[in-house]
MIKOLDO-610109 format. One record per residue (C-alpha): x, y, z. Coordinates in steps of 0.5 Angstrom, whole numbers, plus 500, padded with zeros to 3 digits. Example, Ala and Ser with C-alpha at 12.3 -4.5 7.8 and 13.67 -1.06 7.14 Angstrom:
BEGIN
@xx: 525&yy: 491&zz: 516
@xx: 527&yy: 498&zz: 514
END
This chain:
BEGIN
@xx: 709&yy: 683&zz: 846
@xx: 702&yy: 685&zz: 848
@xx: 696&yy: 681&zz: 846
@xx: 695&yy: 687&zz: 841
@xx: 701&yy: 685&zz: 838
@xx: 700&yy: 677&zz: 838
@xx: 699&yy: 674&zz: 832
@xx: 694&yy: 668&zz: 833
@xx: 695&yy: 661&zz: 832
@xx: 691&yy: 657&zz: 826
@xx: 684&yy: 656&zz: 829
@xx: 683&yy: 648&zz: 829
@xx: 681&yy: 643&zz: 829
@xx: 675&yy: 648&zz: 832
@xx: 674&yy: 654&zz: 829
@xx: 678&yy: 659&zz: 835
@xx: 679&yy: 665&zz: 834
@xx: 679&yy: 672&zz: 840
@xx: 674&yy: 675&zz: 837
@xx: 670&yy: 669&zz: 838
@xx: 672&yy: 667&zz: 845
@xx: 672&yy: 675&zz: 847
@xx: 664&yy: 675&zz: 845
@xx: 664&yy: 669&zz: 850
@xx: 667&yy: 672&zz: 856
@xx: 663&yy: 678&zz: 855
@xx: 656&yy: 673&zz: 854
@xx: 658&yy: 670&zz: 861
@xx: 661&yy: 676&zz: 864
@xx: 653&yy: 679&zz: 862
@xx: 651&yy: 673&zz: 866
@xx: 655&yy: 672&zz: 872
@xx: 660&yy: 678&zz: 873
@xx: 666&yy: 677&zz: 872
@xx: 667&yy: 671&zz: 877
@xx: 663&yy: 667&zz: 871
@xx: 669&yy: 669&zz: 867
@xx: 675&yy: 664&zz: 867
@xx: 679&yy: 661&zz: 861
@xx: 676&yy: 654&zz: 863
@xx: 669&yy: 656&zz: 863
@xx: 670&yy: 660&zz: 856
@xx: 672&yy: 654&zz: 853
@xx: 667&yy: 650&zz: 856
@xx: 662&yy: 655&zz: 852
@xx: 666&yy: 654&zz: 846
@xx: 666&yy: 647&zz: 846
@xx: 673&yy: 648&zz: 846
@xx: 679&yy: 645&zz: 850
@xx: 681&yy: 650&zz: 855
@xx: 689&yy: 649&zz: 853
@xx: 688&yy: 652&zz: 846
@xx: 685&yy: 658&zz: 849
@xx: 692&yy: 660&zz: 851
@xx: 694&yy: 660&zz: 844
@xx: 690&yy: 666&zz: 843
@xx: 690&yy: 669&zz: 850
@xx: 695&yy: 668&zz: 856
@xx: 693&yy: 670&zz: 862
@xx: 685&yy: 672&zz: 864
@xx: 688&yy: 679&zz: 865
@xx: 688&yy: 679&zz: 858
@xx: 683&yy: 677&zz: 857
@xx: 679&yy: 683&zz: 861
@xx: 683&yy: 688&zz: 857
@xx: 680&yy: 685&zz: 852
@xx: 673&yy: 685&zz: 854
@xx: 674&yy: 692&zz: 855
@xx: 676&yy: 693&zz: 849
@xx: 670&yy: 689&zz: 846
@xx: 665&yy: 694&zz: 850
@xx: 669&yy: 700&zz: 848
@xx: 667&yy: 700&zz: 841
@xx: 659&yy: 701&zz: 844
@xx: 662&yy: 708&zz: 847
@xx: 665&yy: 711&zz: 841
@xx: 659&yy: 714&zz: 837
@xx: 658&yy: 715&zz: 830
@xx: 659&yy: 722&zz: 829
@xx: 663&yy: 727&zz: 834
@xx: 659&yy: 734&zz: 836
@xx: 662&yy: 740&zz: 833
@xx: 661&yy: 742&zz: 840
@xx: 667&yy: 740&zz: 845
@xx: 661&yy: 740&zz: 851
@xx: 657&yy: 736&zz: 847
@xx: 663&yy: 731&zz: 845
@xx: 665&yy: 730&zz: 852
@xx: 658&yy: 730&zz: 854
@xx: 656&yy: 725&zz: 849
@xx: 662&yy: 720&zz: 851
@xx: 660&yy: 720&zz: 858
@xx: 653&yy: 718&zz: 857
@xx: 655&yy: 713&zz: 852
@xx: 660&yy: 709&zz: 858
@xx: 654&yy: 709&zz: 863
@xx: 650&yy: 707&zz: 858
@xx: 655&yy: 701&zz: 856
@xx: 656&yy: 699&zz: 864
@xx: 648&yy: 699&zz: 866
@xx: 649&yy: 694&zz: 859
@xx: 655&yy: 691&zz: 861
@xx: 656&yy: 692&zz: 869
@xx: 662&yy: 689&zz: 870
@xx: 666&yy: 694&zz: 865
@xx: 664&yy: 698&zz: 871
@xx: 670&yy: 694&zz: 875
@xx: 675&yy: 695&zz: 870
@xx: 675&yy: 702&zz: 869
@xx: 680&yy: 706&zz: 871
@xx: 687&yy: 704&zz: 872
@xx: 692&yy: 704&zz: 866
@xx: 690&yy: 707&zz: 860
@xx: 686&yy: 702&zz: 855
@xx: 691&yy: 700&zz: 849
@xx: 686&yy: 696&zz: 844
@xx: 685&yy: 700&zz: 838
@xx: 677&yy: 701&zz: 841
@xx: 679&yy: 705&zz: 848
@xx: 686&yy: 708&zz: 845
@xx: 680&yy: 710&zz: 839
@xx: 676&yy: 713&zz: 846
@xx: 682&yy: 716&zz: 848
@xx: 683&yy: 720&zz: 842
@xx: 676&yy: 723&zz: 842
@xx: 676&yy: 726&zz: 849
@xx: 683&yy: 729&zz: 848
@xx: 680&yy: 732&zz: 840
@xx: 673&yy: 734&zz: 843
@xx: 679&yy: 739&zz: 848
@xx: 684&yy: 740&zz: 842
@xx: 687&yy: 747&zz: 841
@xx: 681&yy: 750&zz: 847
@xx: 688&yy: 750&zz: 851
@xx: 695&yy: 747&zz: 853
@xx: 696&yy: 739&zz: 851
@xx: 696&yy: 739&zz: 860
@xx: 690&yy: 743&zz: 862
@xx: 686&yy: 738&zz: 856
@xx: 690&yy: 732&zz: 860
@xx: 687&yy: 734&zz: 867
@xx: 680&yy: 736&zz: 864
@xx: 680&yy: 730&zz: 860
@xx: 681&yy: 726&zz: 866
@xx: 677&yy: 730&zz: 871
@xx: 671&yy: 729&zz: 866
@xx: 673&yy: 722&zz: 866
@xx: 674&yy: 721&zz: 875
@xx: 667&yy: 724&zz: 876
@xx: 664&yy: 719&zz: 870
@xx: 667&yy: 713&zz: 873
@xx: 665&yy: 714&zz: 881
@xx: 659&yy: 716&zz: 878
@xx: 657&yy: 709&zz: 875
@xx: 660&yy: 705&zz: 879
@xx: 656&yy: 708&zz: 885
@xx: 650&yy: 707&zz: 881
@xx: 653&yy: 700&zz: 878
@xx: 653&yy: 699&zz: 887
@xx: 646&yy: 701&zz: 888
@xx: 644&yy: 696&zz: 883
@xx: 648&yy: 690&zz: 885
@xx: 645&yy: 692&zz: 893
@xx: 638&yy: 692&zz: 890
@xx: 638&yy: 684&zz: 887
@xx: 642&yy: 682&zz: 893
@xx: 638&yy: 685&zz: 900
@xx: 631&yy: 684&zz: 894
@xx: 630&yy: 691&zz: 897
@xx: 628&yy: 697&zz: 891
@xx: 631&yy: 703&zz: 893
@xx: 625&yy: 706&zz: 896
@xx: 624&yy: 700&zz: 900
@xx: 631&yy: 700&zz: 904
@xx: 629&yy: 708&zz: 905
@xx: 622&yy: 705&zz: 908
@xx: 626&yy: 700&zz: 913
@xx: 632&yy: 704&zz: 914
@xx: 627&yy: 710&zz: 916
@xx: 626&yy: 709&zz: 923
@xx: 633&yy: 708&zz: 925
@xx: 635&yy: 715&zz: 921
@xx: 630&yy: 719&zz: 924
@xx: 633&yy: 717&zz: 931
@xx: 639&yy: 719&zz: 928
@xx: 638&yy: 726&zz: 926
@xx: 633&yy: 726&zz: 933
@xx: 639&yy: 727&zz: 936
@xx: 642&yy: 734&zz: 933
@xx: 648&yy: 731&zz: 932
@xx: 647&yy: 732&zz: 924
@xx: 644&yy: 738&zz: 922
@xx: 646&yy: 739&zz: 915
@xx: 644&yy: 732&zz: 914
@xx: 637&yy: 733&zz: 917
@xx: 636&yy: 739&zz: 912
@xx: 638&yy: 735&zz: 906
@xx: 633&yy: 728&zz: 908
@xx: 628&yy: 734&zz: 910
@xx: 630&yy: 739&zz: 905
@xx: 632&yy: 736&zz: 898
@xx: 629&yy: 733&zz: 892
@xx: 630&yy: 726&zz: 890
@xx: 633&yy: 725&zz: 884
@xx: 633&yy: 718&zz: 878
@xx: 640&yy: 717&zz: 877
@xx: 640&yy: 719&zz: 870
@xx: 639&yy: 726&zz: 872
@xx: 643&yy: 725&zz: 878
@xx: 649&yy: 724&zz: 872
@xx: 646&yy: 729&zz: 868
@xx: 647&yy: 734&zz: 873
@xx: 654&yy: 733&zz: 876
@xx: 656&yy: 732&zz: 869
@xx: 654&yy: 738&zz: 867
@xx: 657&yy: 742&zz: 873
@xx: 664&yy: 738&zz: 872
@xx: 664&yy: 741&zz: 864
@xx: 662&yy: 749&zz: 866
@xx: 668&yy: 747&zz: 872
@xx: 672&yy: 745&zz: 866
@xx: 670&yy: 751&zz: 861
@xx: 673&yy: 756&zz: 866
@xx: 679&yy: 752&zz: 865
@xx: 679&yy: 753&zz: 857
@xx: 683&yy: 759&zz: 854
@xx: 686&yy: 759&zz: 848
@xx: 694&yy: 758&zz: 848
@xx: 697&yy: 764&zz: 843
@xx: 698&yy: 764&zz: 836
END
């Protein structure tokens, strides 16, 4: 039986139930990280003992699905786009958005398939947006491409925050320090195609960077979608 399916115990002496105790790993995981987060110290926030947490929630790694679950509510927008493109685009925004709120989320995502009603109700969005442009296969690898380029692209971005508050360095102030061993490196002709994009290219926020290779994963995605036979 999964925690989904679990009912839980008669909420006293203290007034306990996983929705109070999800919004408290959620809070400490805000804080903290996930390290912050463990049965003993939500039940510590709660003012509760930590064994009556275990009648709600048996293990952390429920708890985690269940965190996930509580985020994935902030990704689902209001209204759909009529527009497949627009949908897809707008669901990958909204998970970035909720990882830069919620950094943590971006540790949990991936792997298996989140099965509370919040991440199932996600699911279901991406696999509609695609529904009847091509056969059920092709919209379950395009739904899973958009998803790997959206995943790689926030944990990249969650990483280079998390390097910033640990060196204390801003990415323009790693770039000065690190400038001068990479211009010794690229002195050496060993690395011409690197030395033309650090000469050469344009640097980009992050946003516009996910921007851009969102939009360049959904055209590869359109060329993809054909309408399956009447």
């Amino acid at each position: 039986m999964t925690v989904w399916d679990r009912p839980e115990p008669p909420a006293r002496p203290v007034p306990l139930d996983r929705e109070r105790i999800v919004a408290a790993a959620v809070a400490l995981a805000d804080e903290g990280g996930l390290e912050a987060v463990s049965l003993r110290k939500v039940a510590a926030r709660l003012n509760a003992g930590p064994m009556r947490l275990y009648g709600h929630i048996s293990t952390k790694q429920e708890l985690f699905d269940l965190m996930v679950d509580e985020v994935q509510a902030e990704i689902l927008p209001e209204e759909r786009p009529g527009d497949w493109r627009e949908s897809l685009r707008l669901l990958a925004h909204r998970t970035r958005q909720a990882a830069l709120r919620h950094e943590w989320l971006a540790d949990l995502l991936g792997g298996r398939p989140a099965l509370g009603p919040n991440g199932l109700a996600v699911t279901e969005a991406k696999l509609a947006a695609l529904d009847g442009l091509a056969d059920v296969d092709t919209v379950m690898r395009a739904v899973e491409t958009v998803s790997a380029y959206v995943i790689g692209a926030v944990r990249r971005e969650i990483a280079g925050l998390r390097a910033e508050r640990a060196t204390g360095l801003s990415e323009r102030d790693w770039q000065r320090a690190s400038g001068p061993h990479v211009a010794r490196m690229l002195a050496t002709g060993r690395f011409p195609a690197l030395a033309k994009a650090v000469h050469d290219g344009t640097d980009v926020d992050a946003g516009t960077s996910f921007a851009t290779g969102l939009d360049w994963v959904l055209d590869a995605v359109a060329t993809r979608l054909t309408r399956p036979p009447a």
